[in-house]
C-alpha positions in Angstrom: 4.8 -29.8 32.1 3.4 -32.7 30.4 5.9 -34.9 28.1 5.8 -33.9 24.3 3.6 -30.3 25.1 4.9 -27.1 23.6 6.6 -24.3 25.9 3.7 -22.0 25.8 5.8 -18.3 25.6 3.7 -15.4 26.3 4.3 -12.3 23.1 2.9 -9.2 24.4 1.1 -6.8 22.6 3.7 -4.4 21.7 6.3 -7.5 21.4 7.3 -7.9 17.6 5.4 -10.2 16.3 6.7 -14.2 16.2 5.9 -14.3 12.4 8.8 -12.2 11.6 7.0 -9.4 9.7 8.7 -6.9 12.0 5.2 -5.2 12.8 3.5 -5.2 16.6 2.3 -8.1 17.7 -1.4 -6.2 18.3 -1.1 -5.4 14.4 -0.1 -8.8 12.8 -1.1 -12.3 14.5 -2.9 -11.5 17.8 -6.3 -11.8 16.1 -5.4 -14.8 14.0 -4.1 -16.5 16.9 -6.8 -15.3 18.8 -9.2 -17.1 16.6 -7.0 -20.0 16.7 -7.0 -20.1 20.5 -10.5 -20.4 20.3 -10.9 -23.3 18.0 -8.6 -25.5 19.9 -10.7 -23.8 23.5 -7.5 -22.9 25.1 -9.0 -20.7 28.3 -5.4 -18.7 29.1 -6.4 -15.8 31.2 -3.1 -14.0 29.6 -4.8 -13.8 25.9 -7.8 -12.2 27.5 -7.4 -8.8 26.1 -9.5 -6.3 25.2 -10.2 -6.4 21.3 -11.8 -3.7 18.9 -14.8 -5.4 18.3 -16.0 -4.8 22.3 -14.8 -1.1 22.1 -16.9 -0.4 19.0 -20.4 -1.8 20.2 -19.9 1.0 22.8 -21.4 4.2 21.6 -19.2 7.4 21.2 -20.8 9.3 24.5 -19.6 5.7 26.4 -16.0 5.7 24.6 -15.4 9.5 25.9 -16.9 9.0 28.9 -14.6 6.0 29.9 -11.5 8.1 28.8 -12.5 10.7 31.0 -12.9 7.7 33.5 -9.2 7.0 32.6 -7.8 10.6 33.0 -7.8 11.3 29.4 -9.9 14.5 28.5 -11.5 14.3 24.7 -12.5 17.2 22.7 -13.8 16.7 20.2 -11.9 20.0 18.5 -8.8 18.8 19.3 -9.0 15.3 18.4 -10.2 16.8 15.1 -6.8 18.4 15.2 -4.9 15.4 16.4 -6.2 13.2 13.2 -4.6 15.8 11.1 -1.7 15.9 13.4 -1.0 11.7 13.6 -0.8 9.6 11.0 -2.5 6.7 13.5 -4.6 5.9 16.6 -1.6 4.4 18.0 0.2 8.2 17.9 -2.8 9.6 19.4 -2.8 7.3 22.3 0.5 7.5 22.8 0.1 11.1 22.9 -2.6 11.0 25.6 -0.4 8.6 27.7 2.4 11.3 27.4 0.0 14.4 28.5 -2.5 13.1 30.9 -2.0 11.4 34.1 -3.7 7.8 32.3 -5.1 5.8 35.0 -5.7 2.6 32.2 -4.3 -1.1 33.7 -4.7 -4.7 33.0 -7.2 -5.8 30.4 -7.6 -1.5 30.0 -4.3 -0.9 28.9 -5.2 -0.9 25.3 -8.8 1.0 26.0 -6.9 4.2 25.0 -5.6 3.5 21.8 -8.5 1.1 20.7 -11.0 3.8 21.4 -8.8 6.5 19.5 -9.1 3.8 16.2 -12.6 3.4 16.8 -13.5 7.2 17.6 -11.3 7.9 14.3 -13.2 5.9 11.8 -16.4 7.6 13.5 -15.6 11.3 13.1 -12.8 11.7 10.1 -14.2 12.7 6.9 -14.1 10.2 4.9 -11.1 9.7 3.0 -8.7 10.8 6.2 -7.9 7.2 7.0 -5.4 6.3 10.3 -2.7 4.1 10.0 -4.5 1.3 10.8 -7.4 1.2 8.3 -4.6 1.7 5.6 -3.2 -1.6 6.5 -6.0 -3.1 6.8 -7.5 -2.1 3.5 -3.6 -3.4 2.1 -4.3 -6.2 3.2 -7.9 -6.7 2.1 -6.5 -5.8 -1.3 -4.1 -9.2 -0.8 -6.9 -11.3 0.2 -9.0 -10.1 -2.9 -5.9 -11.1 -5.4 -5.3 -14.5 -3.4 -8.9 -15.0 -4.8 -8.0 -13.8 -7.9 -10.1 -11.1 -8.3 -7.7 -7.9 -9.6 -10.7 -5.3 -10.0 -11.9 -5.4 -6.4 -8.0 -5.4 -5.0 -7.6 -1.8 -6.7 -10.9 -0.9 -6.1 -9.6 -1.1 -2.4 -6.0 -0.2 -2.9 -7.5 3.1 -4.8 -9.1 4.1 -1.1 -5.6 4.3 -0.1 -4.4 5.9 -2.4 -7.0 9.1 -1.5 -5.3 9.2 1.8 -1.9 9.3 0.7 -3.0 12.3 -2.2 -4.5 13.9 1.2 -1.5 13.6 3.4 1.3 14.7 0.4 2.3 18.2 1.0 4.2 20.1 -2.1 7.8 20.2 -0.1 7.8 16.8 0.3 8.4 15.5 -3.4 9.6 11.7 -2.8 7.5 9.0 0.0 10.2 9.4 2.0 8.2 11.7 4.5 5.1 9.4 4.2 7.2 5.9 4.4 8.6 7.2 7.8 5.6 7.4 9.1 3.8 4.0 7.7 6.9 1.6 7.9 5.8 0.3 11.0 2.5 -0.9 9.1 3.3 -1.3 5.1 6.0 -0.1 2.9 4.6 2.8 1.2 7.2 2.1 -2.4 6.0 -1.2 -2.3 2.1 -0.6 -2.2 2.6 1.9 -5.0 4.0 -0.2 -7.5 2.0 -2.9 -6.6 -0.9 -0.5 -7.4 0.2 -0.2 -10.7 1.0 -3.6 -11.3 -2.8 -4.7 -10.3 -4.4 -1.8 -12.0 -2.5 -3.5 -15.1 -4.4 -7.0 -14.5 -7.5 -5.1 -14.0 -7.2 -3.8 -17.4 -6.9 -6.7 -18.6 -10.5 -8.0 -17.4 -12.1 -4.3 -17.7 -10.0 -1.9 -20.2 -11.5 1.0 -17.7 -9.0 -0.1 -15.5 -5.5 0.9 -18.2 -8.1 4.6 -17.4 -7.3 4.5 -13.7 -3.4 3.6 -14.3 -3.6 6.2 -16.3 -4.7 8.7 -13.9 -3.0 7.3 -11.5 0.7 7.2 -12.9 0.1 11.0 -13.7 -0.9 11.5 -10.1 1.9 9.7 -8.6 4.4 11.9 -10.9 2.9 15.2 -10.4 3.0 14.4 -6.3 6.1 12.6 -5.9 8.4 13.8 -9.3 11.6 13.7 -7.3 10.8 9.8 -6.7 13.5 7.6 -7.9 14.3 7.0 -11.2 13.2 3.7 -11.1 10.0 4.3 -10.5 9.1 7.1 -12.3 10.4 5.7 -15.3 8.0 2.6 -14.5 5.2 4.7 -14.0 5.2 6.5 -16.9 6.2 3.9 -19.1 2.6 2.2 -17.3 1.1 5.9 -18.8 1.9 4.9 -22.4 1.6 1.3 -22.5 -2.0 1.9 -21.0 -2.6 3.9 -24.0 -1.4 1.5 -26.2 -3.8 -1.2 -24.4 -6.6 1.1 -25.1 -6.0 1.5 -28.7 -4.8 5.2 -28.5 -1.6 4.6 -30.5 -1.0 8.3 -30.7 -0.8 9.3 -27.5 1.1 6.1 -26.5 3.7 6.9 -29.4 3.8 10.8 -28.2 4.3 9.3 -24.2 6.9 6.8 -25.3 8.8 9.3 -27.4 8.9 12.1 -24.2 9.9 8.8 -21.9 13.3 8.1 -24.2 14.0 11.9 -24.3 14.0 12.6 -20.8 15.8 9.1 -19.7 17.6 8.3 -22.9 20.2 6.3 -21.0 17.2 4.0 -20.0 16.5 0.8 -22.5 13.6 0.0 -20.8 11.8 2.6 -22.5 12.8 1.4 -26.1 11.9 -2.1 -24.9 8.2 -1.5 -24.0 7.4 0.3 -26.5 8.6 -2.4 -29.1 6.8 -5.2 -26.7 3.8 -2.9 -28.1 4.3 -3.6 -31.5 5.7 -7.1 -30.8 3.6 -8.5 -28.0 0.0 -6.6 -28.2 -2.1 -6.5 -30.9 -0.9 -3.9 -33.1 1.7 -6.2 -35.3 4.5 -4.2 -36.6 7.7 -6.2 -36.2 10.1 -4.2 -38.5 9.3 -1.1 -36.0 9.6 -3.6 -32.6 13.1 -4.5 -34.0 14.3 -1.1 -34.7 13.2 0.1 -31.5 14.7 -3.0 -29.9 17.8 -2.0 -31.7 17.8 1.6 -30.3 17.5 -0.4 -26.5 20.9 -2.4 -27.5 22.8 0.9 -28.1 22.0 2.4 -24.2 21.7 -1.0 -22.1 24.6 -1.0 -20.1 23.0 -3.4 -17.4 24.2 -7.4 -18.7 20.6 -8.4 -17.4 19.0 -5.4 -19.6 21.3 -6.5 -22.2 20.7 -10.1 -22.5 16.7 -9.0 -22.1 16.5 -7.1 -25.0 19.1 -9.6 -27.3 16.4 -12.6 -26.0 13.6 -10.0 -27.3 15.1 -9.8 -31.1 15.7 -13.6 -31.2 12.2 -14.2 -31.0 11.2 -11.3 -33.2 13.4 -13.1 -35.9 11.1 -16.2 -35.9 8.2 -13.7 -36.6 10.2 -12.3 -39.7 
């Protein structure tokens, strides 16, 4: 080995990845390095696998017919079934490796579950996503905020969210059922609220946006209403503070006063809805106090508590 050159360690597909993300190699860098590979022209006969975009310029007829090459017999029926079965292409590969004698080696190996992705984005209706395009519309949705550019993130993220309305089933009433099946690709909690959170900044660029949270919020409760506390307080506070971004101080008032009745041991209901009387544009900073007030009686957290103290200090310079 040359003096000063790097020990070159080979990660294999189904390796965790070396970025520390936990996820597959095949599902985090192998593309990115892929492309780096390429700019530095590094010819390694090892990174020489076979990549989506060579299974998808085959046509669908080719794609079956190479499975049936492989040992793997496709119907279409039951791969119909099978989409509605798995949550990913990966599952449905793995399911043909476990019931068919699968011939696939070398550079092949990953024919199988590439041409189940590809053969899944081709015949599922439309908003029955795999696994796969979930995380990759995710991460789209990251790339679109890096550029700062809210509106097109949940225009994306929202695409998502159809598949997860289409995979809930009424016994399941928490993610819990859904988040065991995406961990290995994206934390289901964690895309939710970040929903929310974005749909917020949208708003703020296009008030149709506080519409969507709206909807939204209410979706996510009537689904998932055994959901932590946490976050079903969060979302429907988001319900009535979208209302109050939109002018509708009614219905904000009616949400905010069901929010402190059915979690009254909660300040952080009392707290955003004085932030609306305090913070937006409806000034009313005898009603922000007394509502801050009512948050001082139930915070028990010293963080919730010292929030809501810091909040009437600077309401007092207002007075």
């Amino acid at each position: 080995m040359v003096k000063g050159e790097k020990l070159m360690v080979k990660i294999g597909r189904n390796d965790k990845c070396h970025c520390g993300s936990g996820k597959k190699y095949k599902k985090c860098c192998l593309d990115k390095d892929a492309q780096l590979m390429e700019k530095k022209v590094v010819h390694n006969p090892v990174t020489k696998w076979l990549t989506y975009e060579e299974v998808d310029e085959m046509s669908t007829d080719e794609i079956i017919f190479k499975l049936g090459e492989m040992g793997i017999s496709f119907k279409h029926e039951e791969f119909s079934q099978d989409m509605k079965k798995f949550y990913s292409a990966e599952e449905i590969s793995e399911n043909w490796f476990r019931n068919y004698n699968v011939t696939a080696k070398g550079r092949d190996n990953d024919f199988p579950w590439l041409a189940a992705l590809v053969l899944w984005e081709r015949l599922a209706p439309a908003n029955h996503l795999a696994m796969e395009q979930m995380s990759n519309l995710y991460n789209r949705g990251f790339d679109y905020l890096d550029k700062r550019d809210p509106i097109s993130a949940c225009d994306t993220w929202l695409k998502v969210w159809e598949v997860i309305k289409d995979r809930s089933e009424p016994k399941f009433q928490t993610l819990d059922h859904l988040d065991e099946h995406y961990k290995g690709s994206f934390f289901i909690r964690n895309f939710c609220q970040d929903l929310e959170t974005e749909l917020h900044n949208a708003g703020l660029r296009n008030p149709a946006y506080f519409e969507k949270r709206i909807t939204y919020c209410r979706e996510f409760c009537d689904i998932f209403p055994k959901e932590s506390e946490l976050i079903i307080h969060n979302m429907r506070r988001s319900i009535a503070e979208s209302y109050g971004k939109l002018g509708d101080y009614k219905k904000m008032e009616s949400e905010f006063n069901k929010l402190v009745q059915d979690f009254p041991d909660n300040p952080w209901g009392y707290i955003g809805w004085g932030d609306m009387y305090f913070l937006e544009q409806k000034k009313d900073y005898h009603k922000a106090r007394e509502l801050y007030e009512k948050g001082v009686v139930v915070a028990k957290d010293n963080y919730d508590l010292d929030v809501v103290k810091e909040r009437i200090e600077d309401l007092e310079q207002n007075l």
